[in-house]
TORSEDREN-108733 format. One record per residue (C-alpha): z negated, y, x; residue number from 1. Coordinates in steps of 0.2 Angstrom, whole numbers, plus 5000, padded with zeros to 4 digits. Example, Ala and Ser with C-alpha at 12.3 -4.5 7.8 and 13.67 -1.06 7.14 Angstrom:
SITE_w_v_u_num
SITE_4961_4978_5062_1 $
SITE_4964_4995_5068_2 $
***
This chain:
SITE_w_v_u_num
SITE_4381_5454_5806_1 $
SITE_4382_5437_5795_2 $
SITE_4397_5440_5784_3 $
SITE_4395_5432_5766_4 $
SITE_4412_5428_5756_5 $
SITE_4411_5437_5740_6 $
SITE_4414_5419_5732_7 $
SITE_4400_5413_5738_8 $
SITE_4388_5426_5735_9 $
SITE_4395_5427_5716_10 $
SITE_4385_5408_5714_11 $
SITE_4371_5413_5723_12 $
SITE_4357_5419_5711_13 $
SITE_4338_5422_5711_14 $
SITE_4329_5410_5702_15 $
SITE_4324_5424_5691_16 $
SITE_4339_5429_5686_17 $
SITE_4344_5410_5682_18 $
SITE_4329_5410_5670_19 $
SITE_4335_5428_5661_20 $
SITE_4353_5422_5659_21 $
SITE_4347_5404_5653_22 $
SITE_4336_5415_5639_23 $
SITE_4347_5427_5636_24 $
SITE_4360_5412_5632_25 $
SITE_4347_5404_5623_26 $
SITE_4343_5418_5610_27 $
SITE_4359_5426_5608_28 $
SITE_4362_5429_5589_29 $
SITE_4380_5428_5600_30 $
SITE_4390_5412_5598_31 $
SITE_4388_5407_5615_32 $
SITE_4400_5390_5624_33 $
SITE_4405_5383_5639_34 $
SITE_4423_5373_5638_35 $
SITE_4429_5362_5652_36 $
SITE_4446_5364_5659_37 $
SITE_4453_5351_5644_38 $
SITE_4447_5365_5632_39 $
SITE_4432_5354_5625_40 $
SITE_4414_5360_5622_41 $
SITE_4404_5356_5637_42 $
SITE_4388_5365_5630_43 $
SITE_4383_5378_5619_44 $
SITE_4371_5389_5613_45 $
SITE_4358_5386_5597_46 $
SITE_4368_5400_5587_47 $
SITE_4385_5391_5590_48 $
SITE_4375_5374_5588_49 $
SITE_4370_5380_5570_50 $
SITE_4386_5384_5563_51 $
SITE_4395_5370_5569_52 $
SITE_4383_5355_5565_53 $
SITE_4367_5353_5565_54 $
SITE_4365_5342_5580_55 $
SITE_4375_5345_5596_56 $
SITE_4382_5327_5600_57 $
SITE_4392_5331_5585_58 $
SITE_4402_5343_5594_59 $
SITE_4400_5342_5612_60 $
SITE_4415_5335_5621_61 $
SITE_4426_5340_5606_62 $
SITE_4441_5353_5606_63 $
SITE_4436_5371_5604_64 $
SITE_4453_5373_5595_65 $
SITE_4446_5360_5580_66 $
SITE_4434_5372_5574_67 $
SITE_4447_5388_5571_68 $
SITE_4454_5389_5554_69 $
SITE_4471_5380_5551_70 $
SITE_4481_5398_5547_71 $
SITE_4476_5406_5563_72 $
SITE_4477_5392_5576_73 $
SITE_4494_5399_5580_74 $
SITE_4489_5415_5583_75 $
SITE_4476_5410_5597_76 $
SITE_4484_5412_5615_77 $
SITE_4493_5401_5622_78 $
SITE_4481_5400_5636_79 $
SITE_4468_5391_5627_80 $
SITE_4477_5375_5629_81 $
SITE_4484_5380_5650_82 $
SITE_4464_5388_5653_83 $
SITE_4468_5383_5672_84 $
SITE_4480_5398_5672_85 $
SITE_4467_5411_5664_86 $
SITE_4461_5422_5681_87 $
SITE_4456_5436_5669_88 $
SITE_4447_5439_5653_89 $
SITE_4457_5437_5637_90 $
SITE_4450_5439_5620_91 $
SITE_4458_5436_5602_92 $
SITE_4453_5435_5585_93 $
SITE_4451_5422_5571_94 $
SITE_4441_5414_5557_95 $
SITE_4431_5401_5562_96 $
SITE_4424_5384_5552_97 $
SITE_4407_5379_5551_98 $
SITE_4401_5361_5548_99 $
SITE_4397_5369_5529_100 $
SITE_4416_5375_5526_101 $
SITE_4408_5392_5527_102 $
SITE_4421_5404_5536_103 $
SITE_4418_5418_5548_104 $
SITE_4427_5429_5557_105 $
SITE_4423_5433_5576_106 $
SITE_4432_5441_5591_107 $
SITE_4431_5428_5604_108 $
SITE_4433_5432_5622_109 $
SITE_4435_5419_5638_110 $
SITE_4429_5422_5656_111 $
SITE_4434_5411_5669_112 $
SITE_4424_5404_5682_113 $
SITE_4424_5399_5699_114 $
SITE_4417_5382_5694_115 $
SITE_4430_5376_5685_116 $
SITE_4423_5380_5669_117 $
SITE_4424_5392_5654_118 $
SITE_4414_5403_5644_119 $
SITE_4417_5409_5628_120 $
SITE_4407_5422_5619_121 $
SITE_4411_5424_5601_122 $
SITE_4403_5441_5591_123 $
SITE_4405_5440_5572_124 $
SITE_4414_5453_5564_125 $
SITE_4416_5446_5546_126 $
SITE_4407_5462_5539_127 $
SITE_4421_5474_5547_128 $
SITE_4435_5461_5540_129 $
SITE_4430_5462_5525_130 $
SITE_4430_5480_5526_131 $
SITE_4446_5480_5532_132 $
SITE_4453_5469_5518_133 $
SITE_4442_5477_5503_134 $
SITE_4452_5496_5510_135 $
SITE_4469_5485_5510_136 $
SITE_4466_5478_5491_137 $
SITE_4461_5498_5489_138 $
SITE_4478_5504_5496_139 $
SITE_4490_5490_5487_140 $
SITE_4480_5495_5470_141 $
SITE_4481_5516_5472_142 $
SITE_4500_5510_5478_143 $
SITE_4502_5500_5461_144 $
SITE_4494_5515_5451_145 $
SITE_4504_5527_5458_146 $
SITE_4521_5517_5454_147 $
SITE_4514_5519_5434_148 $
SITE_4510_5537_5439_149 $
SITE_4528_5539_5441_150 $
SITE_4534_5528_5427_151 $
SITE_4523_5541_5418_152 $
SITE_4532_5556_5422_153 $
SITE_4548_5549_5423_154 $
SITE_4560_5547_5407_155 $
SITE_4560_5529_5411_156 $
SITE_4566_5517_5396_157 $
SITE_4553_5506_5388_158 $
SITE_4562_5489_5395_159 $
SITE_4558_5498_5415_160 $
SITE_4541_5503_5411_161 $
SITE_4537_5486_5406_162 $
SITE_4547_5477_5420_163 $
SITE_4539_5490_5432_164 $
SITE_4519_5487_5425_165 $
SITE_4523_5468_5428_166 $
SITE_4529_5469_5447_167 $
SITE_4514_5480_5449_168 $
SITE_4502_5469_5440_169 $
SITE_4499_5459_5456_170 $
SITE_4495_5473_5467_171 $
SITE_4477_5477_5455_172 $
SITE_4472_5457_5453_173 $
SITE_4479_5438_5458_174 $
SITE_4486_5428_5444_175 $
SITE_4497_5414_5440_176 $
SITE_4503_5418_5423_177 $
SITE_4504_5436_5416_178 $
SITE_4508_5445_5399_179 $
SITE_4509_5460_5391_180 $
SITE_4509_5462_5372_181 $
SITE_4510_5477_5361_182 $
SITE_4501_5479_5345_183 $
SITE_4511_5479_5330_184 $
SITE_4503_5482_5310_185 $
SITE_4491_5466_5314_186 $
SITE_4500_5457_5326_187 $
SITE_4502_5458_5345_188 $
SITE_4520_5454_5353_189 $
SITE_4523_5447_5370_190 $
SITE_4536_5459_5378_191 $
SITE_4533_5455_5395_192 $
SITE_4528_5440_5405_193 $
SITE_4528_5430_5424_194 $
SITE_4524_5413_5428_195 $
SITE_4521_5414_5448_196 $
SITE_4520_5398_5452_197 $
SITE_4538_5395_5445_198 $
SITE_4543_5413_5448_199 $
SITE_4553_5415_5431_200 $
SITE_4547_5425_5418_201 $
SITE_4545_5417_5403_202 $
SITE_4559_5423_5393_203 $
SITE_4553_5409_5381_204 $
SITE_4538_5420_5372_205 $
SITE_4549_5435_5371_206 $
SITE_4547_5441_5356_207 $
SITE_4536_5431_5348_208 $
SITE_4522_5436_5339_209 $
SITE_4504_5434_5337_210 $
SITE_4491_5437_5324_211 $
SITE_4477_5447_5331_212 $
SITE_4464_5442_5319_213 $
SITE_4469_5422_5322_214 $
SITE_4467_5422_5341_215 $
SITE_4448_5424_5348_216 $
SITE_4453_5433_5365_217 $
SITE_4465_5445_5356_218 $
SITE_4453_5449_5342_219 $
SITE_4438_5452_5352_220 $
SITE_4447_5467_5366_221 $
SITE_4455_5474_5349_222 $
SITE_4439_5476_5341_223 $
SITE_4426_5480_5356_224 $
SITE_4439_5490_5367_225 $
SITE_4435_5482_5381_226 $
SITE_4442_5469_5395_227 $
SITE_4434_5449_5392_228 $
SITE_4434_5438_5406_229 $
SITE_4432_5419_5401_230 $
SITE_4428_5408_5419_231 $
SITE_4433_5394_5412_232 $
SITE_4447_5388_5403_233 $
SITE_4455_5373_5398_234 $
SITE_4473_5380_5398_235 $
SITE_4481_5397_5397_236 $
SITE_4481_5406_5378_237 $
SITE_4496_5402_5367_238 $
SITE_4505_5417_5369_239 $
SITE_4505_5417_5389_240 $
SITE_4514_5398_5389_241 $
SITE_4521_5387_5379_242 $
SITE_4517_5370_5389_243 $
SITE_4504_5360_5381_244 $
SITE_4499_5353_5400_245 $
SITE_4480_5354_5403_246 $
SITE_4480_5367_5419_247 $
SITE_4459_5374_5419_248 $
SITE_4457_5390_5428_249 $
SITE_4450_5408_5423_250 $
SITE_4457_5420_5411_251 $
SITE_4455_5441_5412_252 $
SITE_4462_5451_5395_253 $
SITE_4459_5470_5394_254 $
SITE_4466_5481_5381_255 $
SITE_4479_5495_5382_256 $
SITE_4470_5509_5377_257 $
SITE_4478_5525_5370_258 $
SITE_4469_5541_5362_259 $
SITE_4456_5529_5356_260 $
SITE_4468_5514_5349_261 $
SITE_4473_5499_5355_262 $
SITE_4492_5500_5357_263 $
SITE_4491_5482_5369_264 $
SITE_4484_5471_5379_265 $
SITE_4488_5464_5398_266 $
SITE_4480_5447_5401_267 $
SITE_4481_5438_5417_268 $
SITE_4475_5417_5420_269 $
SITE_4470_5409_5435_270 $
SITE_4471_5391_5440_271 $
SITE_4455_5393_5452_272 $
SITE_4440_5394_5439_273 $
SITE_4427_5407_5440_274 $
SITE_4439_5417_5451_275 $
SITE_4439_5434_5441_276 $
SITE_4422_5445_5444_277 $
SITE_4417_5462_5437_278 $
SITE_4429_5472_5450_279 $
SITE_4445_5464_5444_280 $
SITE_4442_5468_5426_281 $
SITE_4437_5485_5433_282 $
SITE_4453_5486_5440_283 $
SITE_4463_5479_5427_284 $
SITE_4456_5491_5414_285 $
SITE_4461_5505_5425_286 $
SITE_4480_5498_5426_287 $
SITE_4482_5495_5410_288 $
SITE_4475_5511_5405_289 $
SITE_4487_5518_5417_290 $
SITE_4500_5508_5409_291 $
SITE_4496_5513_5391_292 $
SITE_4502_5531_5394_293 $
SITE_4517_5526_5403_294 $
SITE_4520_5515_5389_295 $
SITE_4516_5527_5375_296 $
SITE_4530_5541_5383_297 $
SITE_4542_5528_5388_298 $
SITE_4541_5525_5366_299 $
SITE_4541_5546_5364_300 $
SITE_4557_5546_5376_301 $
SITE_4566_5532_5365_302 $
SITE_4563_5542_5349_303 $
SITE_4566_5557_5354_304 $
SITE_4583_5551_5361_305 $
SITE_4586_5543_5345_306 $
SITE_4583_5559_5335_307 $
SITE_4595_5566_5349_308 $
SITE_4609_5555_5346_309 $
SITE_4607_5554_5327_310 $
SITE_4608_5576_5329_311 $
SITE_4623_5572_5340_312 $
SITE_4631_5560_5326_313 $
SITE_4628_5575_5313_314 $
SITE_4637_5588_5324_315 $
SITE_4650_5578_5327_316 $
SITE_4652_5572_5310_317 $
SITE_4650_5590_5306_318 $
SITE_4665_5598_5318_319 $
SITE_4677_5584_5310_320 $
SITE_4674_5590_5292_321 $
SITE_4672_5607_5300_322 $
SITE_4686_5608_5311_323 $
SITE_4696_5593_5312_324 $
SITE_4701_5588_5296_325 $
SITE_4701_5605_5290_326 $
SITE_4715_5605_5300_327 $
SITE_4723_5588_5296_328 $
SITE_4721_5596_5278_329 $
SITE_4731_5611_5282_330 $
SITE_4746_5602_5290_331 $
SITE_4747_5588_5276_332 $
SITE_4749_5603_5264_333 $
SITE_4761_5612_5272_334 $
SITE_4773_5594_5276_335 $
SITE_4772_5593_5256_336 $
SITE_4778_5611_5255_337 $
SITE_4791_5606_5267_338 $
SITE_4805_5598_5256_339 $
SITE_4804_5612_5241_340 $
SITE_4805_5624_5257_341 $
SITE_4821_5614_5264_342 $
SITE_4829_5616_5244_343 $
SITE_4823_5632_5240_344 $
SITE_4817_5643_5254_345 $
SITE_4825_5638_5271_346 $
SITE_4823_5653_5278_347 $
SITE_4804_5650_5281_348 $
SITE_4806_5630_5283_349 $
SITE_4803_5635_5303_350 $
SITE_4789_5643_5299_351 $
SITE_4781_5632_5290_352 $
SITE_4786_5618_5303_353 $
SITE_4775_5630_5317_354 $
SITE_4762_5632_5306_355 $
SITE_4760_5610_5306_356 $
SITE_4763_5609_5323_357 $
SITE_4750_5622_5329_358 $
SITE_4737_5614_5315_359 $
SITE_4739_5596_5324_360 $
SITE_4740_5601_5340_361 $
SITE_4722_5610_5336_362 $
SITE_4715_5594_5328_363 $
SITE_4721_5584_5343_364 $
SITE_4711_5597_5354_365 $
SITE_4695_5597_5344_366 $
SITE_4699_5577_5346_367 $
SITE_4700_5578_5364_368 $
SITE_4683_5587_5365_369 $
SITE_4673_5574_5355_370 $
SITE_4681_5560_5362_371 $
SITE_4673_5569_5380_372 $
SITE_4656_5571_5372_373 $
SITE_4656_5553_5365_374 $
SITE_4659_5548_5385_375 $
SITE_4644_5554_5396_376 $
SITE_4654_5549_5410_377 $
SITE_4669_5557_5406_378 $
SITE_4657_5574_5404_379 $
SITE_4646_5571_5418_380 $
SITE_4660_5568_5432_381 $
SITE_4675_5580_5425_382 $
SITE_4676_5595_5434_383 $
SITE_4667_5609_5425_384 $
SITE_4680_5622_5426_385 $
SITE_4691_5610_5417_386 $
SITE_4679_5606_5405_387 $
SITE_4676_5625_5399_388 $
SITE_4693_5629_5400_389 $
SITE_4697_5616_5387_390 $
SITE_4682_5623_5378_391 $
SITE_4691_5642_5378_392 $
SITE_4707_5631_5372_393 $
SITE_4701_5623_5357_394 $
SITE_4691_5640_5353_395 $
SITE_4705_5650_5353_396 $
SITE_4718_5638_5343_397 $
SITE_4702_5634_5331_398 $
SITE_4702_5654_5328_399 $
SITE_4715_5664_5332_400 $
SITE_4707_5674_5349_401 $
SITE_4713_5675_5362_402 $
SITE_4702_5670_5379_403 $
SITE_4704_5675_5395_404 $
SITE_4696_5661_5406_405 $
SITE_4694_5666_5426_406 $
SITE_4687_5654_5439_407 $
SITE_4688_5652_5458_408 $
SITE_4679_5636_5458_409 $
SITE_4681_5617_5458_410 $
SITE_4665_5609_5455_411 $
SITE_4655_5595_5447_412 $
SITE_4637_5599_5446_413 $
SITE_4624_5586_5445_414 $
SITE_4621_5576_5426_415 $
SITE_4609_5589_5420_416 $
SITE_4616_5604_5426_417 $
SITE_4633_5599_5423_418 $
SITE_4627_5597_5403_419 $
SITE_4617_5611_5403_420 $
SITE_4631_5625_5407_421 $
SITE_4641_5614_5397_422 $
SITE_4633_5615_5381_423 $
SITE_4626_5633_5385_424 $
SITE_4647_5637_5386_425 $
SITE_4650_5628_5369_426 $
SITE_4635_5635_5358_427 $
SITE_4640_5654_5364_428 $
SITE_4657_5652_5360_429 $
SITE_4653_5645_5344_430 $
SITE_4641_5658_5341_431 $
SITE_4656_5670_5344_432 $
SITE_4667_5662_5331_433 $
SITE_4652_5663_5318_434 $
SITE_4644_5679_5320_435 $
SITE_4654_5689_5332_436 $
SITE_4671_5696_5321_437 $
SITE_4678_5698_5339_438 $
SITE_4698_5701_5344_439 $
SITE_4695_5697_5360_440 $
SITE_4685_5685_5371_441 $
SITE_4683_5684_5392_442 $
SITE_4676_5669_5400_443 $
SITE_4671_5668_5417_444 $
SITE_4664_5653_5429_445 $
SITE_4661_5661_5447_446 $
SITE_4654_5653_5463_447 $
SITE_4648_5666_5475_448 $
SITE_4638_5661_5491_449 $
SITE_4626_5649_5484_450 $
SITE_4626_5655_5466_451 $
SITE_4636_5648_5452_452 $
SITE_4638_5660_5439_453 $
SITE_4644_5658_5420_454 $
SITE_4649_5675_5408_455 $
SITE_4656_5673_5391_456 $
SITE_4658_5693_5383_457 $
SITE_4664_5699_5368_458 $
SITE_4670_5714_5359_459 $
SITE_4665_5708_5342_460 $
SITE_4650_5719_5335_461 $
SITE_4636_5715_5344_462 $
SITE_4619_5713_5335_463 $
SITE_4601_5722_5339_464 $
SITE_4592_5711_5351_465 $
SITE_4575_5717_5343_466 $
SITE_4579_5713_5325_467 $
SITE_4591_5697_5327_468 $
SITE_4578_5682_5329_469 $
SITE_4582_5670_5345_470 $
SITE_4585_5654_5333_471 $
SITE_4597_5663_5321_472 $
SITE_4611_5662_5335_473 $
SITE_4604_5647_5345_474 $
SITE_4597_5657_5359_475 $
SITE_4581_5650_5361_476 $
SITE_4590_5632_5363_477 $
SITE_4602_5640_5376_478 $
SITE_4586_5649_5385_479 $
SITE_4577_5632_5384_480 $
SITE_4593_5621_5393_481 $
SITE_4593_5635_5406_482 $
SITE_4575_5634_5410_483 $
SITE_4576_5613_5411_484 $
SITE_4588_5617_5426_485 $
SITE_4577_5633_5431_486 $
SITE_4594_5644_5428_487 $
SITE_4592_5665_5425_488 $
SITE_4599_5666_5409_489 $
SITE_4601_5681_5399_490 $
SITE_4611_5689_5384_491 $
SITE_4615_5709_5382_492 $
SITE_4621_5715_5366_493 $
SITE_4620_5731_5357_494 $
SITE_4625_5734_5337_495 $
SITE_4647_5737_5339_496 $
SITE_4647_5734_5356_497 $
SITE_4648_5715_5358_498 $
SITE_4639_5702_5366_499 $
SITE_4638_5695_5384_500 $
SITE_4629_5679_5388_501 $
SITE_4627_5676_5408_502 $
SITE_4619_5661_5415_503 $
SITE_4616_5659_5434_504 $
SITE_4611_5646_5444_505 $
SITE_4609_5639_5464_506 $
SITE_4623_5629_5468_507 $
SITE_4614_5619_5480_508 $
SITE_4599_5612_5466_509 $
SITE_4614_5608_5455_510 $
SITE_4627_5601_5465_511 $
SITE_4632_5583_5464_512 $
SITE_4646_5585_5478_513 $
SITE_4651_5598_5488_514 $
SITE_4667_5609_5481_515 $
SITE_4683_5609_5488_516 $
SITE_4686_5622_5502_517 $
SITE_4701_5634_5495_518 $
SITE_4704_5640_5513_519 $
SITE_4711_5624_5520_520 $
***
């Protein structure tokens, strides 16, 4: 039997087959080469031929690696430039350049062959790269959206929404300069800004304002309601820089639009001209609508904490008048008293010098307790059981009842929490000095299991839970806290039988750290 070397039967081939793999070579919308062992183009096929030039001698004998892009010529193996060591097919991916600058991408695979040759077969996949990178500018944008989502429904302060909507920016559209400006009467102030290419931002312009009738960008998204691209431009707009440097590129504006009225606008410029196209002011209207509602309550927060704090000022300015120097009042009347009392009446000059210490020793409690409410810190990280016991303290020298205060707990419950059962403590106790005509008061903070319990009771004289209305004794603001921290809360009370307010919520949602273990 004639034994044949596998080798040499891989070279020999039919005529006719010669003639289908020279068509097949020949028609091939495959980009189709064959490099020499230098890594040069020996010969290729008409589709490689009419992308790089469009005559072959223009190529041929050049390096394959000249033609692959510049940013992903490190990324080709290293065994393009060693292709004596390739004995097995190897394949990687990169753009390729044309003799037009056009730019494909194709997955390029080398088979060796016996012949001390190489071919290379190169399939465009442009279209699923571009797919790929249009899902990727899908997935940074949804991510960008859903960074405002949360700014939306976050308490966030005006100064973070904006500083968030500016690193986001980026993610819905490419710029080099960037600002944000709020509508004001007939004005538009830039509050926020970037300048990419000398990553500061632009602290210059903040603050300064604009007339909205005066600039033709502004006036025209104030009055149409809608996103204005401008593919050429000679500069950026006043209010996005303050050089006077010629720098042409492309500018993108789109209102902020909220309930119908335009609150803002976010603008971005572009030193490559005609770069911005229908999608990114699609895009960029979906941001800053987006933006606009995170904006708007980030303004509702801010004055709603400023009606807070001036309500806070007003009780406070109320309890000193109220309590406080009451008090001082008190005691500077009875230390006049006290020299006609020393002459006259000694015998009650120790009572009188009681009554003066017990009145300052009061105001220097209720002191104690609004200089701990004017400190957040001091009343978010005090242990609780301290803080409701200095509560029962300044109640009871404030009005003469006594209060038996029980706890078998050491604890500092989250910020929220920590406030809540705080201020739910202080408005029954003051509901009790008020309305109550009690002799005696128990209060009681109790951690059981998981639970963390408050009870304040009474045996003043009660009132009738279906004629009382919850506001006349502040109980629909103590149900409200305990609902923020989704705390049971509940008050029992019948006509002259007193009152008893109990609050009960999961230690574990509202611990900040865990208590202290008793038994060791």
């Amino acid at each position: 039997m004639l034994h044949v070397d596998p080798q040499e039967q891989q070279q020999v081939s039919s005529p006719h087959e010669t003639a289908l793999k020279s068509q097949f070579f020949e028609l091939s919308m495959d980009l189709f080469c064959i490099l020499n062992m230098a890594g040069r183009i020996e010969t290729a096929n008409p589709a490689l031929t009419a992308i790089l030039s469009a005559h072959s001698d223009q190529f041929i004998q050049h390096p394959f690696i000249e033609f692959v892009h510049e940013e992903d010529r490190s990324t080709v193996p290293d065994a393009l430039s060693d292709l004596e060591s390739i004995d097995t097919p190897i394949s990687f991916v990169c753009r390729f350049r044309g003799f037009d600058e056009t730019v494909r991408w194709y997955l390029w695979t080398l088979y060796p062959r016996l012949s001390g040759l190489i071919h290379a077969v190169g399939k465009d996949i442009t279209p699923y790269k571009e797919m790929e990178a249009k899902e990727s500018e899908r997935n940074i944008f949804a991510e960008a959206l859903l960074d405002i989502v949360f700014a939306i429904n976050s308490s966030l302060a005006l100064d973070q929404v904006l500083e968030r909507i500016l690193s986001n920016i980026g993610k819905a559209v490419a710029y080099e300069y960037v600002s944000i400006l709020l509508v004001e009467a007939d004005e538009a102030e830039v509050v926020g800004m970037q300048n990419k290419s000398t990553a500061t931002k632009g602290d210059e312009l903040q603050g300064t304002r604009f007339a909205i009738q005066d600039d033709e960008y502004l006036r025209r998204m104030f009055h149409s309601h809608e996103s204005i691209i401008v593919p050429e431009l000679e500069r950026p707009p006043a209010w996005m820089v303050t050089t006077d440097k010629l720098e042409t590129g492309a500018f993108l504006g789109s209102p902020i639009v909220v309930e119908g009225n335009v609150i803002g606008f976010v603008c971005v410029f572009s030193s490559k001209k005609e770069f911005f196209t229908p999608l990114h002011a699609q895009q960029l209207i979906t941001f800053a609508n987006q933006a606009g509602i995170a904006i708007n309550n980030a303004r509702l927060y801010e004055q709603a904490q400023s009606v807070a704090t001036l309500r806070e000022r007003q009780r406070m300015a109320q309890e000193l008048h109220d309590a406080v120097n009451q008090d001082l009042f008190a005691a500077s009347t009875y230390a006049d008293l006290l020299p006609k009392a020393i002459r006259n009446k000694p015998d009650i000059v120790a009572q009188y010098a009681t009554r003066i210490s017990t009145l300052i020793r009061g105001a220097v409690d209720q002191m104690r307790m609004i200089l701990i409410e004017l400190h957040p810190d001091t009343l978010t990280n005090t242990g609780l059981e301290m803080l409701i016991q200095q509560l029962c303290i300044v109640f009871s020298r404030k009005t003469g009842i006594p209060v038996d205060f029980k706890t078998n707990t050491q604890i500092v419950l989250n910020e929220q929490a920590q406030i809540v059962v705080y201020r739910i403590a202080q408005e029954g106790l003051h509901n009790i000095a008020k309305h109550a005509r009690a002799t005696h008061v128990k209060v009681s903070l109790l951690q059981s299991n998981h639970l963390l319990s408050l009870i304040i009771k009474d045996n003043g004289v009660g009132f009738d839970s279906n004629i009382i209305k919850e506001v006349q004794f502040g109980i629909r603001n103590m149900r409200e806290r305990a609902r923020s921290i989704n705390a049971d809360f509940c008050i029992k009370s019948e006509s002259g039988q007193g009152t008893k307010i109990y609050l009960r919520t999961k230690n574990n949602d509202a611990t900040k750290s865990n208590p202290p273990d008793d038994s060791r």
